[in-house]
Backbone bond lengths (Angstrom), bond angles and torsions (degrees), N, CA, C in turn:
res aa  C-N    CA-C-N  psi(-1)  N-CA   C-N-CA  omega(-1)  CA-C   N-CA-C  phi
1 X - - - 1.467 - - 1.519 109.56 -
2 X 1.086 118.91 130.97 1.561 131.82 178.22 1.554 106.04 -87.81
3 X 1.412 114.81 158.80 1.466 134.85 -171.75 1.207 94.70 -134.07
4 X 1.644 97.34 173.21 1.320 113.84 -168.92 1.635 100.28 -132.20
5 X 1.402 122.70 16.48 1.088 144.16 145.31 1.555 128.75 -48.60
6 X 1.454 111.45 121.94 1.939 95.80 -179.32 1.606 95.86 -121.25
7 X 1.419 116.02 -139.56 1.049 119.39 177.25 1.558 104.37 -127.42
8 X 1.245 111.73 126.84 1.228 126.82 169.48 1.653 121.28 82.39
9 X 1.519 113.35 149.06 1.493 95.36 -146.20 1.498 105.98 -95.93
10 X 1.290 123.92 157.70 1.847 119.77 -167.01 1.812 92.36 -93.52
11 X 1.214 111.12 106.36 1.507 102.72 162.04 1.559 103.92 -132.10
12 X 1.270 120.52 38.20 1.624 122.49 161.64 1.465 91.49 85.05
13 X 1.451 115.02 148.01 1.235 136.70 151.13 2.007 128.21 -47.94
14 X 1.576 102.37 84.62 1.153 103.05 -173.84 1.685 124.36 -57.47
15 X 1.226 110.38 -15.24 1.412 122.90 179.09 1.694 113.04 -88.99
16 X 1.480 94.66 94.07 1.433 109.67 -165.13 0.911 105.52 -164.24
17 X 1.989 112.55 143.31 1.547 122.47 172.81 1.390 106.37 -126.59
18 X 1.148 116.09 125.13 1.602 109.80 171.36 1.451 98.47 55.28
19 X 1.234 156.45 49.74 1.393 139.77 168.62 1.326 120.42 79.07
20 X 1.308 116.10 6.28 1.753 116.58 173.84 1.679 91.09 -142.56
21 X 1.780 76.92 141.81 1.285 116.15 176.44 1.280 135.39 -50.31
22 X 1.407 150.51 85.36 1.532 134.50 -161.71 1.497 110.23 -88.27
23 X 1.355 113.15 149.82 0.816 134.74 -153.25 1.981 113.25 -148.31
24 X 1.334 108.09 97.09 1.723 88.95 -174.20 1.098 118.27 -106.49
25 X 1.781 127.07 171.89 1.586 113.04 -156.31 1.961 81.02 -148.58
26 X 1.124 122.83 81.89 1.520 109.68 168.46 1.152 130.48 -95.79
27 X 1.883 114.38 159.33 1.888 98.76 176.90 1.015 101.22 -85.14
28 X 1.608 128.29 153.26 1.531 120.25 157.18 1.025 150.31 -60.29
29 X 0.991 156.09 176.99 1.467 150.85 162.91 1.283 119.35 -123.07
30 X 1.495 130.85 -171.87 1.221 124.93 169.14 1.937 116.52 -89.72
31 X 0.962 120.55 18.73 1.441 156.86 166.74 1.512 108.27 -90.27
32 X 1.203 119.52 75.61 1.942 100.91 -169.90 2.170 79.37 -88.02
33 X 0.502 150.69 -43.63 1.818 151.05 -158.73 1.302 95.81 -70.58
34 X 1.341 136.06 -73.41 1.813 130.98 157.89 1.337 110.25 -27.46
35 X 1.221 126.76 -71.23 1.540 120.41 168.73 1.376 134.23 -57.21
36 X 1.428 128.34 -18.07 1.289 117.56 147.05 1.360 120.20 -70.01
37 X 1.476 105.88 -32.30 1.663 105.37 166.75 1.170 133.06 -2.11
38 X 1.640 85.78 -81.45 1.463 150.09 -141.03 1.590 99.11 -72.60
39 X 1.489 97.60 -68.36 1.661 127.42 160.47 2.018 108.89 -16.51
40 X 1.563 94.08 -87.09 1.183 113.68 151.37 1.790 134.41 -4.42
41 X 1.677 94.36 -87.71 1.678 118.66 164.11 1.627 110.53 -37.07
42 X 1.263 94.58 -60.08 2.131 98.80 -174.08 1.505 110.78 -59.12
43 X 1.123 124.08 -20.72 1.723 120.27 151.54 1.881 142.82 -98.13
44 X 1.506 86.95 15.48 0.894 106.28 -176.44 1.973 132.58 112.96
45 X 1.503 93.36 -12.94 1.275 91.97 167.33 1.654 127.28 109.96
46 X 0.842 126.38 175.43 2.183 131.27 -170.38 1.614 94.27 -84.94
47 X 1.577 102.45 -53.43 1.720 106.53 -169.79 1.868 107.78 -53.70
48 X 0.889 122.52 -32.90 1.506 119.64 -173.29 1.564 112.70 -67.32
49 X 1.256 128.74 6.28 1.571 134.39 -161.87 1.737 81.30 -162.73
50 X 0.823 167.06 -96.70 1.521 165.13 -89.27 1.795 94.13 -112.89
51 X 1.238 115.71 124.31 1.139 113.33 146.06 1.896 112.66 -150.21
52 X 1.849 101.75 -179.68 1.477 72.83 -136.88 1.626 104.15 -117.16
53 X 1.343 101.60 149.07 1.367 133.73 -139.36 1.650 116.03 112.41
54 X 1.050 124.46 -14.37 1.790 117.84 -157.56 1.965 103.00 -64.56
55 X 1.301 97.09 155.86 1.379 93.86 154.70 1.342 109.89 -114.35
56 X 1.702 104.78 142.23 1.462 116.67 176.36 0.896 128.88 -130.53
57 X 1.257 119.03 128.02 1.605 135.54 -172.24 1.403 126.69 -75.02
58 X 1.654 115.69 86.53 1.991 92.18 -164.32 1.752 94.07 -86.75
59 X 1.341 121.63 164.86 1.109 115.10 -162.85 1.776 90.04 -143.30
60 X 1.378 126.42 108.14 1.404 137.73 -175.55 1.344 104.56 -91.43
61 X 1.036 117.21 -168.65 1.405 123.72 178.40 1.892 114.82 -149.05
62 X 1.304 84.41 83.61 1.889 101.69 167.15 1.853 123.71 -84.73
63 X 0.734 104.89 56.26 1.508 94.38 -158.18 1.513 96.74 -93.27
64 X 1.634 129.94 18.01 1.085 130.36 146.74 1.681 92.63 -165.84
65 X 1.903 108.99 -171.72 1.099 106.64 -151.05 1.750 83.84 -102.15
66 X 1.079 135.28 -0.36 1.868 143.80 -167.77 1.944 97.25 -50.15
67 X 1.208 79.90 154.21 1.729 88.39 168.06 1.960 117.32 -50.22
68 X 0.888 110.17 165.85 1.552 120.66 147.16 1.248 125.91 -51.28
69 X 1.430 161.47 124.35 1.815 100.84 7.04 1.491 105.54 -68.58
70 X 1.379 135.78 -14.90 1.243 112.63 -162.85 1.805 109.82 -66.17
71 X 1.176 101.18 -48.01 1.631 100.36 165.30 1.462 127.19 -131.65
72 X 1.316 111.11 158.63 1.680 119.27 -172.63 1.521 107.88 -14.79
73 X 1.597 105.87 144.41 1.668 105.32 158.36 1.865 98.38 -93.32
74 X 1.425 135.08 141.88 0.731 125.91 177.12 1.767 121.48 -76.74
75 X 1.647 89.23 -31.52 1.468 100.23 170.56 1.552 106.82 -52.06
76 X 1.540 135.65 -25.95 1.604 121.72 -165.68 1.743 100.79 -102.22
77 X 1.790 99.16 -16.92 1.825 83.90 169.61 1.805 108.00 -104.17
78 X 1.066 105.87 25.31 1.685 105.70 146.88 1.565 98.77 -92.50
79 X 1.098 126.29 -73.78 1.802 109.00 -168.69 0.717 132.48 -61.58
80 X 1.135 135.43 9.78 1.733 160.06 149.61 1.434 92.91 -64.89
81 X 1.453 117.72 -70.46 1.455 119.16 -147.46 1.747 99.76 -68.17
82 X 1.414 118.93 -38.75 1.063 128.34 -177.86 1.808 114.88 -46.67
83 X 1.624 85.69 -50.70 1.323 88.15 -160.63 1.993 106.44 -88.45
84 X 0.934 114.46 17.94 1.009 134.51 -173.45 1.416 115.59 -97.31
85 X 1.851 99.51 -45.08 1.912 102.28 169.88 1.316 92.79 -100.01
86 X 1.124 153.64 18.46 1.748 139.39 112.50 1.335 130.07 -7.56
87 X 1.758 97.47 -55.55 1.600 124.90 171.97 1.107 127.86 -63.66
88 X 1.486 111.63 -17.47 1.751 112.03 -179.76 1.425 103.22 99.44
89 X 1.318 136.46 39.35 1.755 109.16 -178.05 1.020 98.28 -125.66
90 X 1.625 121.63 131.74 1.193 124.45 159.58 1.726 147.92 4.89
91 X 1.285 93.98 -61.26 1.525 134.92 -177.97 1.261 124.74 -116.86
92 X 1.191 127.95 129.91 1.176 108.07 149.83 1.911 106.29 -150.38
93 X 1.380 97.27 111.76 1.556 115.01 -170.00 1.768 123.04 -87.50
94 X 1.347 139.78 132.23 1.225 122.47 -163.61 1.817 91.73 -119.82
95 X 1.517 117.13 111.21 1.080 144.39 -167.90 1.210 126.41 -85.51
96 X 1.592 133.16 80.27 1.925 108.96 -175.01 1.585 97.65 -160.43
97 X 1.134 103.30 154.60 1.493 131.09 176.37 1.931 105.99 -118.45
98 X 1.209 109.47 120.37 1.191 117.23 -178.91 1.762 107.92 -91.31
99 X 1.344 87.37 -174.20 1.851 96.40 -176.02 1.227 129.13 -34.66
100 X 1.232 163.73 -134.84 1.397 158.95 -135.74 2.130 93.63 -143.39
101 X 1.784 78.83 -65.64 1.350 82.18 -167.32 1.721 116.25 -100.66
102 X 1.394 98.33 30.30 1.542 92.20 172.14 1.512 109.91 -135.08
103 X 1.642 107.06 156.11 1.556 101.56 176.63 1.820 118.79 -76.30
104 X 1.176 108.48 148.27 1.490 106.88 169.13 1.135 117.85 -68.10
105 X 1.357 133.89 -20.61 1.332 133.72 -144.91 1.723 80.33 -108.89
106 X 1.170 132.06 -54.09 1.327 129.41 169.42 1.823 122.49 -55.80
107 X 1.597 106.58 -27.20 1.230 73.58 -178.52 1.858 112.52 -106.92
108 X 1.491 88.04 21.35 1.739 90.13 175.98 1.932 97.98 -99.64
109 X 1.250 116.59 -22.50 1.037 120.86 158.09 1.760 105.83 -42.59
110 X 0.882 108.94 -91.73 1.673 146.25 -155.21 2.284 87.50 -52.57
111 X 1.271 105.80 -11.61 1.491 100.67 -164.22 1.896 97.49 -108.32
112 X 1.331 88.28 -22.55 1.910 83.58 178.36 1.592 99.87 117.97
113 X 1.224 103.41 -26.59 1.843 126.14 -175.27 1.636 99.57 -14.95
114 X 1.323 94.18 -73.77 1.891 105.09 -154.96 1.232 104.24 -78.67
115 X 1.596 133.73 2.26 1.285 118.87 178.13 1.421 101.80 -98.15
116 X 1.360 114.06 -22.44 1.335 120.36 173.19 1.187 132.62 -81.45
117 X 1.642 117.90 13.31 0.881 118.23 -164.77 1.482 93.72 -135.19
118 X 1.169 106.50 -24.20 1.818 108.66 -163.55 1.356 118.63 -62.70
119 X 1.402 119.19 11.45 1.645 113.51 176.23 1.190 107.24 -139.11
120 X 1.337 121.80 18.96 1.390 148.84 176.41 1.822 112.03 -70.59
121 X 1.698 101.82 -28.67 1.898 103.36 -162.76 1.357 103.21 79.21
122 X 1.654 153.42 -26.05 1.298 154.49 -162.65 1.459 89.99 -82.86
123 X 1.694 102.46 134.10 1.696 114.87 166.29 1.153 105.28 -81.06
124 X 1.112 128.56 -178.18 1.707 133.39 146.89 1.502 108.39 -141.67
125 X 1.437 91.22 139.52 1.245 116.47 -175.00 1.592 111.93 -105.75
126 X 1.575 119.78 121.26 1.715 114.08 -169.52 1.733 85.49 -114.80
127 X 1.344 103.37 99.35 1.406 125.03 175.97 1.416 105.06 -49.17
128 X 1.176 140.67 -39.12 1.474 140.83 172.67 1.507 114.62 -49.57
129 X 1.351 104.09 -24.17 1.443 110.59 -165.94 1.452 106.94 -104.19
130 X 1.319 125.77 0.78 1.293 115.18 -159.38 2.429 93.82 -134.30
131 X 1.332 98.53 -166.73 1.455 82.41 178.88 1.570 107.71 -114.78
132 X 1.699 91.54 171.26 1.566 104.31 -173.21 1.385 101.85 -109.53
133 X 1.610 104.61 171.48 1.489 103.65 169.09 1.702 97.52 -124.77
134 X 1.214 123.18 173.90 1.427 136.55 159.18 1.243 132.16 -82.83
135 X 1.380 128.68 108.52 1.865 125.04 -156.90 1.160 86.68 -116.74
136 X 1.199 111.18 134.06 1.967 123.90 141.04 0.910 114.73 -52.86
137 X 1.152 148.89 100.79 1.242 154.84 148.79 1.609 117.77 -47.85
138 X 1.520 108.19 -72.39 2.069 103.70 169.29 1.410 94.07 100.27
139 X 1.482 125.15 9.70 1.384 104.48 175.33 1.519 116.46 -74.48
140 X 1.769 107.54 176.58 1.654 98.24 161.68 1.585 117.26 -78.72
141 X 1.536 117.89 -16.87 0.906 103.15 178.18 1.874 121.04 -121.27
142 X 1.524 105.02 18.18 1.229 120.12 -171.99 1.458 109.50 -140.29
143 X 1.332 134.05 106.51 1.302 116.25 -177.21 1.318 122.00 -99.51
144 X 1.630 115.77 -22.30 1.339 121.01 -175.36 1.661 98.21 -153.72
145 X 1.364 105.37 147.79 1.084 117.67 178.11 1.491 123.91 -137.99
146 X 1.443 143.47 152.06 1.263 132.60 -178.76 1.663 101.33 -99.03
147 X 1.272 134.60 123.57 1.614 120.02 155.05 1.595 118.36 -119.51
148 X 0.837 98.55 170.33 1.613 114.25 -175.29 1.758 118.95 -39.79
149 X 0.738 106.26 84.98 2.019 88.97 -176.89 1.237 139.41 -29.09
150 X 1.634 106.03 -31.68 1.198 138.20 -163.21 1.945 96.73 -75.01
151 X 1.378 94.88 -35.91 1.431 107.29 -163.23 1.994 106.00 -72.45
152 X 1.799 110.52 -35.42 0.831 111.57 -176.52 1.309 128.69 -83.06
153 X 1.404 110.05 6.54 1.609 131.24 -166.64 1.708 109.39 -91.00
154 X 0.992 112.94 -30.67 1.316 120.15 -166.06 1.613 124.09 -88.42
155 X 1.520 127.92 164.40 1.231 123.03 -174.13 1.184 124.43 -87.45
156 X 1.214 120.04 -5.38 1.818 126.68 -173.56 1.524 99.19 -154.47
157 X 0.826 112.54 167.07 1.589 150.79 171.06 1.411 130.68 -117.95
158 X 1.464 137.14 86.30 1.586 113.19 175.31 1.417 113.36 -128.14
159 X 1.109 98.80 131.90 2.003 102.14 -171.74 1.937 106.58 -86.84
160 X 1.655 81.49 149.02 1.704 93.51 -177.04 1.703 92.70 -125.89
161 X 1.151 86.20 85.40 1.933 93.21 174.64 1.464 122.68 -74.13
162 X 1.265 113.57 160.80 1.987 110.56 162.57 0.918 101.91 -113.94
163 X 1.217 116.02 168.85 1.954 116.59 174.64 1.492 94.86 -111.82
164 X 0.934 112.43 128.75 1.540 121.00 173.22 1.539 114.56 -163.42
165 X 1.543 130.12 141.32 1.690 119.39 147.97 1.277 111.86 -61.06
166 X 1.425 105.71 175.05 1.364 125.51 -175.35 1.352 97.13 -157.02
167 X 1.661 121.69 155.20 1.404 116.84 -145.51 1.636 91.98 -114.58
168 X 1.452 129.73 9.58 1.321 119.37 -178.56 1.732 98.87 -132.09
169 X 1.154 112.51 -28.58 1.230 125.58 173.99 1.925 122.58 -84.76
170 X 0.699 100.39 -20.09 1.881 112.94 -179.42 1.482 89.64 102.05
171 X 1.685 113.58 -65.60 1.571 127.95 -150.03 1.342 106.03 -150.86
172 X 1.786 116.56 123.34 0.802 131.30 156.25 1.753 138.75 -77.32
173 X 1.759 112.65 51.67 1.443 139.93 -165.11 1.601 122.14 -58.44
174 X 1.392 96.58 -142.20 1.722 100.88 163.28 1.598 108.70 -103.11
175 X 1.408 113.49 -11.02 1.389 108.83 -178.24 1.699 118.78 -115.03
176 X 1.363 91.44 21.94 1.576 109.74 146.23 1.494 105.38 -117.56
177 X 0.875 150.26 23.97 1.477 133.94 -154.29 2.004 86.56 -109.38
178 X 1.120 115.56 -34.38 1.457 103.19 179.37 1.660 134.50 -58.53
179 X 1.556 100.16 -24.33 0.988 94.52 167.31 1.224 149.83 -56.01
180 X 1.578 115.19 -9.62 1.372 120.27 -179.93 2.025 99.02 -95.26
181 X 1.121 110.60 29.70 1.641 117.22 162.16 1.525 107.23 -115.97
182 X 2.008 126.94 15.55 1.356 108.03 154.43 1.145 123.06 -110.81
183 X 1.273 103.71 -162.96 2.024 101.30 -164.41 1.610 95.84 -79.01
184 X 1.340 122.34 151.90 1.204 124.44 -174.29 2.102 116.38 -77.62
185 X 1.138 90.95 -5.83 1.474 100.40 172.96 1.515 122.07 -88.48
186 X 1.156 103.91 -9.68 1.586 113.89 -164.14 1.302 92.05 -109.86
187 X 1.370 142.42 -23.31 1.625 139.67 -177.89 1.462 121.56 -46.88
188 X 1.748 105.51 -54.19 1.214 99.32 159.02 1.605 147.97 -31.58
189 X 1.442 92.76 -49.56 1.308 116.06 -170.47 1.776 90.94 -57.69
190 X 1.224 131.88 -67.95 1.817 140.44 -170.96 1.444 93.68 -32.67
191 X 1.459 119.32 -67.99 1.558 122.69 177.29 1.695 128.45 -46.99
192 X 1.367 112.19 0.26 1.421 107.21 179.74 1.432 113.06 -86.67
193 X 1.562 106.63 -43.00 1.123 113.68 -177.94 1.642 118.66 -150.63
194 X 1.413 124.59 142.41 1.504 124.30 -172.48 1.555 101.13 52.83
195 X 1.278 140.27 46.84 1.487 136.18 156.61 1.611 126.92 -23.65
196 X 1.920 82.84 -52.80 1.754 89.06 -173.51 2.478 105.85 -85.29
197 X 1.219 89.19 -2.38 1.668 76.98 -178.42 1.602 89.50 -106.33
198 X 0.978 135.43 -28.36 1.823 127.15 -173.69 2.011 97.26 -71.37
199 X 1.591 96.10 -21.96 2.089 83.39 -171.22 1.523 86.68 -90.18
200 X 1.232 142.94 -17.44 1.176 140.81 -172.42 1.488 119.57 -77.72
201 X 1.193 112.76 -31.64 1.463 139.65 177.06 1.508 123.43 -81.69
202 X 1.744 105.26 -29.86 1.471 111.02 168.39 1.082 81.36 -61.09
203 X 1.315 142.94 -111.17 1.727 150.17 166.89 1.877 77.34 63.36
204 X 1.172 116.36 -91.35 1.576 130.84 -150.81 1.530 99.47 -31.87
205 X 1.288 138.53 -41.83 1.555 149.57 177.76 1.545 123.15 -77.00
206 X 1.462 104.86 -16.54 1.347 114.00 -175.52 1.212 128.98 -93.13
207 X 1.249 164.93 122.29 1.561 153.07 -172.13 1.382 119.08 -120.57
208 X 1.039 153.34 60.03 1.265 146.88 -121.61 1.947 86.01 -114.72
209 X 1.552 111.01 141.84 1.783 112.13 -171.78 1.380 99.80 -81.45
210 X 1.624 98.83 -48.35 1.490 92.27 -155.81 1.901 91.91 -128.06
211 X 1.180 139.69 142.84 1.262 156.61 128.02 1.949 123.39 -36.28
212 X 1.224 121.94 108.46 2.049 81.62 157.22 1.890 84.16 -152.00
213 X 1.265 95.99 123.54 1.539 109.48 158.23 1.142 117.12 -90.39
214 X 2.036 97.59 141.79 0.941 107.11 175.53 1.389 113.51 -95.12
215 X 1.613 129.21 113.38 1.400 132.73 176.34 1.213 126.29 -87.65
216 X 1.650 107.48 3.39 1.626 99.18 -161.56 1.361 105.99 -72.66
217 X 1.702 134.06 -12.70 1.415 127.90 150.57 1.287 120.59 -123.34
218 X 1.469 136.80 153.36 1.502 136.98 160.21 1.041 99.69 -115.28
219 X 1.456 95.97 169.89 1.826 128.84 159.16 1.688 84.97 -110.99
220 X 1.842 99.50 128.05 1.197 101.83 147.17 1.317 117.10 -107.90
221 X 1.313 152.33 -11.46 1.291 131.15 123.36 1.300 136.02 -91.39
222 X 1.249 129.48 -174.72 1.463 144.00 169.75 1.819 104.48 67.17
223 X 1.366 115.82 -111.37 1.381 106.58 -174.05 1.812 107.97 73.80
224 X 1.503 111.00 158.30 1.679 117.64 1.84 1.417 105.21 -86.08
225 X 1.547 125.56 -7.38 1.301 113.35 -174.14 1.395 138.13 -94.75
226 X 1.599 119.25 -35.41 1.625 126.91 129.80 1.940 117.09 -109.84
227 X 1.095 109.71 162.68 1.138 118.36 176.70 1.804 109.04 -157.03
228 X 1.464 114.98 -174.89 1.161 108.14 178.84 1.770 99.86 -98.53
229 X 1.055 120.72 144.35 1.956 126.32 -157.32 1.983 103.94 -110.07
230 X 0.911 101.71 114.01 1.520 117.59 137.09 1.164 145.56 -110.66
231 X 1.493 119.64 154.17 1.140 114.95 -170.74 1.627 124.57 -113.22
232 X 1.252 123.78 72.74 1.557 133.49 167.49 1.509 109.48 -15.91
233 X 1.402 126.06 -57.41 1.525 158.66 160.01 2.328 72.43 88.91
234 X 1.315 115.97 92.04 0.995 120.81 175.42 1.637 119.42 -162.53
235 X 1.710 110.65 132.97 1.414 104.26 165.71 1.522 125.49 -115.06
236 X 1.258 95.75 132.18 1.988 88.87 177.29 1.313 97.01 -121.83
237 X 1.666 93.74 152.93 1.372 127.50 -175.01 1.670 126.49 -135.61
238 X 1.192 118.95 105.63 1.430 132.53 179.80 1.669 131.55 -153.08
239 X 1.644 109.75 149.14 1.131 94.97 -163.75 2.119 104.65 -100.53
240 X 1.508 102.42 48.49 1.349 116.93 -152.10 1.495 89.78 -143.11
241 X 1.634 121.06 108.62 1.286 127.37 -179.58 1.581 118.95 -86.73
242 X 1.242 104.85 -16.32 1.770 103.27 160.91 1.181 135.54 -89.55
243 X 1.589 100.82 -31.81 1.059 99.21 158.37 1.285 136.20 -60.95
244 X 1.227 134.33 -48.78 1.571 161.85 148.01 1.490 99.45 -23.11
245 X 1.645 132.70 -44.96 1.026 137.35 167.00 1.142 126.52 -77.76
246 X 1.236 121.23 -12.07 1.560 144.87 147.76 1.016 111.39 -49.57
247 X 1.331 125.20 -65.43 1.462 129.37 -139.36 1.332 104.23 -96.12
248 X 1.387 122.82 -19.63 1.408 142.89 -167.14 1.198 100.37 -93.02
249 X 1.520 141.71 -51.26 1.226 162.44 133.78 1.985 99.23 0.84
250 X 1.521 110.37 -79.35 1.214 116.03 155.67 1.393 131.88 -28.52
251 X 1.464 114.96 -43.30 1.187 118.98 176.96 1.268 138.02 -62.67
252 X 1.632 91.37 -54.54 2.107 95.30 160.14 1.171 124.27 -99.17
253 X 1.261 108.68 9.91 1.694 116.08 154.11 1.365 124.54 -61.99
254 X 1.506 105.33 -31.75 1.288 150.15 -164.46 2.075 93.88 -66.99
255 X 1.043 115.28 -24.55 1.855 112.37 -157.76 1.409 83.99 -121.90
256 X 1.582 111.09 142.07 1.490 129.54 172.70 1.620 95.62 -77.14
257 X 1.845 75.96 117.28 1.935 80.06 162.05 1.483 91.80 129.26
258 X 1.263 119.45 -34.83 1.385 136.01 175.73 1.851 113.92 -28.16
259 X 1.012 116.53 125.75 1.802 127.75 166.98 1.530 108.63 -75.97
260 X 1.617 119.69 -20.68 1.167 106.84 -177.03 1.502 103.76 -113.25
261 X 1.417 116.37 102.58 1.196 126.09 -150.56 1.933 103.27 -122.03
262 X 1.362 88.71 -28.82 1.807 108.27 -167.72 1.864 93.32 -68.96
263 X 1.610 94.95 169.43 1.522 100.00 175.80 1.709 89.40 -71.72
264 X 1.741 105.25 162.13 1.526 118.41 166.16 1.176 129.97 -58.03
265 X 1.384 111.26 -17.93 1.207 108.48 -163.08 1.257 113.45 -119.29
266 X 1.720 114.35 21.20 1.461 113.25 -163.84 1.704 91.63 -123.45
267 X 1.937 91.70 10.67 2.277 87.43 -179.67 1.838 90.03 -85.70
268 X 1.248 80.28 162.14 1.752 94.19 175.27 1.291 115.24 -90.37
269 X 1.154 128.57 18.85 1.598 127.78 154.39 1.480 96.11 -86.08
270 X 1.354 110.50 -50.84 2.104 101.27 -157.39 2.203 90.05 -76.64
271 X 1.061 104.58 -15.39 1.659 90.55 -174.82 1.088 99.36 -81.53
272 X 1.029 131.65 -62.87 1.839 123.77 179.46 1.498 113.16 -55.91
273 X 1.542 121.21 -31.84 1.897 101.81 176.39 1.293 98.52 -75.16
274 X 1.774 137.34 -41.55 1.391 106.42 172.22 1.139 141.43 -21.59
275 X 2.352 89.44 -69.30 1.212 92.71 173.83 1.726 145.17 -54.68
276 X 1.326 109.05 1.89 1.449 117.62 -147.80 1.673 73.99 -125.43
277 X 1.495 128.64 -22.85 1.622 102.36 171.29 1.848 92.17 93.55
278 X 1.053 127.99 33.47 1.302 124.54 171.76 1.245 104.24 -93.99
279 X 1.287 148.40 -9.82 1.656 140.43 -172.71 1.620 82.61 -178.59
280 X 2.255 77.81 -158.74 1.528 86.27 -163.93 1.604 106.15 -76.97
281 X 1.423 91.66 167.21 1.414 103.37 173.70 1.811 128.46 -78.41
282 X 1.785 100.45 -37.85 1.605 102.85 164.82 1.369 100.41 -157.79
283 X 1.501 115.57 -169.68 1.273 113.39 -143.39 1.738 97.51 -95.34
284 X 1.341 132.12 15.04 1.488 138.16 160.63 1.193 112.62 -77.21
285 X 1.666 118.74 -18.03 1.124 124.86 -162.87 1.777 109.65 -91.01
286 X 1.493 112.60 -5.27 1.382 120.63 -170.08 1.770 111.81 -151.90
287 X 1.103 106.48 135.23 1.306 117.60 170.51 1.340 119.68 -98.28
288 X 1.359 118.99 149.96 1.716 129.88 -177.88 1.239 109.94 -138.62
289 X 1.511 90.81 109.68 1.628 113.51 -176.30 1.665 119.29 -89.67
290 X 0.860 133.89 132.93 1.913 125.59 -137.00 2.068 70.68 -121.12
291 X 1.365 107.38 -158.84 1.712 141.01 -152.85 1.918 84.09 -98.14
292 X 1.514 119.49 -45.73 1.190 111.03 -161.51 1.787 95.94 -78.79
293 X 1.249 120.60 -35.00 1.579 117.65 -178.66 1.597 99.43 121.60
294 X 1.605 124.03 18.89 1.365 107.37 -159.92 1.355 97.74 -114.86
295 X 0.840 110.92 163.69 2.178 108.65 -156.70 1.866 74.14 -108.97
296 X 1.390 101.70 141.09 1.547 113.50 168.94 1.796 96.21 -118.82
297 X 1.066 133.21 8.65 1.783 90.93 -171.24 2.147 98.53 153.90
């Protein structure tokens, strides 16, 4: 039996001024916990999504055991997690199902994951191991989907993205990042046909509060598992998944040599979440607040 249940609850995008979207883009420092802060602060902050008791779901991205960008630095989902029970919340749970044919529990093992995390207070949850439920989704090109249960239980949502391409997908963003919340049997099926409108369409089930990429490296080609690596040395933070996929889009477009060369908004992930009303629609619709505080765009 299917539900009409997704993950995470829709109460509008709290990261907002006057009706536009914020969006932050910082350089790093040798401070990565100040600089996610920081990240954070320039849109308003942890308190605007965190309150206290909540449980929260950070959701990384392991989708193999490879270095960074291809997958999480664990060092940046400790200062996340840290700064997260700063805020007062109850919980705070680190959520993911890896590749088809590998275990999660092994490859957060095998990544440094759980040692880095183990004095943190954060559980982890290896979604492979635990059960799913069945969501309606209602897309045109997705009608039902299985996700994690574990995922739909909780009070918040916050994504720990990489910036990287991916060679079937254009970009592996925040609006692919859900996919590692379905059942590992059903993955295939997204890859046969329309890949980039079926990951676009989970979108419809997903609610994620807060966004923050990690930029301090890309792949501007290949991905998600090796690629060729640059280093932006940058974090952005928003609770706006196109935009964030925008701006990131920009980023390794940004390095000669780059695959993502086209305008952002002409890939078929950001044309279908428009169309479907998942973020903003164009770039009037959002501001980007840099390290100095000055909105570019």
């Amino acid at each position: 039996m299917s539900t009409d249940k997704g993950i995470g609850k829709v109460a509008g995008n709290a990261f907002m001024r006057d009706g536009t979207v914020l969006l932050s883009k910082i350089t790093v420092t040798e401070d990565l916990e100040s600089d996610i802060l920081k990240a954070v602060d320039l849109i308003g902050g942890f308190n605007l999504i965190v309150n206290k008791g909540d449980q929260i779901l950070l959701k990384p991205n392991y989708n193999s055991t490879d270095p960074p960008p291809a997958s999480s630095d664990p060092g940046f989902l400790k200062a996340i997690i840290e700064l997260l029970y700063e805020h007062g919340p109850g919980k705070v749970i680190l959520g993911e199902s890896s590749w088809q044919g590998l275990s999660t529990r092994k490859t957060l093992q095998e990544t440094g994951t759980l040692d880095a995390l183990k004095d943190t207070g954060a559980e982890v949850a290896f979604f492979d191991e635990e059960k799913f439920v069945r969501v309606n989704v209602g897309g045109e090109y997705l009608k039902h989907v299985s996700l994690a249960e574990r995922a739909t239980q909780v009070d918040k949502i916050v994504y720990s993205c990489c910036m990287k391409t991916h060679f079937r997908a254009d970009f592996s963003l925040s609006l692919k990042l859900g996919f590692g919340f379905t059942k590992k049997s059903e993955r295939m099926e997204f890859h046969l046909k329309h890949l980039k409108e079926k990951l676009v369409d989970l979108n419809l089930v997903l609610h994620p509060n807060l966004i923050i990429m990690d930029g301090r490296k890309c792949f501007i080609t290949g991905g998600p598992f090796s690629g060729e690596i640059r280093e932006p040395k940058l974090i952005l933070a928003s609770g706006d998944r196109v935009a964030m996929d925008v701006e990131s889009i920009k980023v390794i477009g940004s390095f000669e040599g780059s695959k993502l060369k086209n305008n952002p908004w002409s890939y078929t992930q950001i044309r279908q979440a428009t169309a479907l009303g998942l973020g903003v629609r164009s770039e009037e619709k959002y501001a980007v607040i840099t390290d100095q505080r000055k909105t570019i765009g």
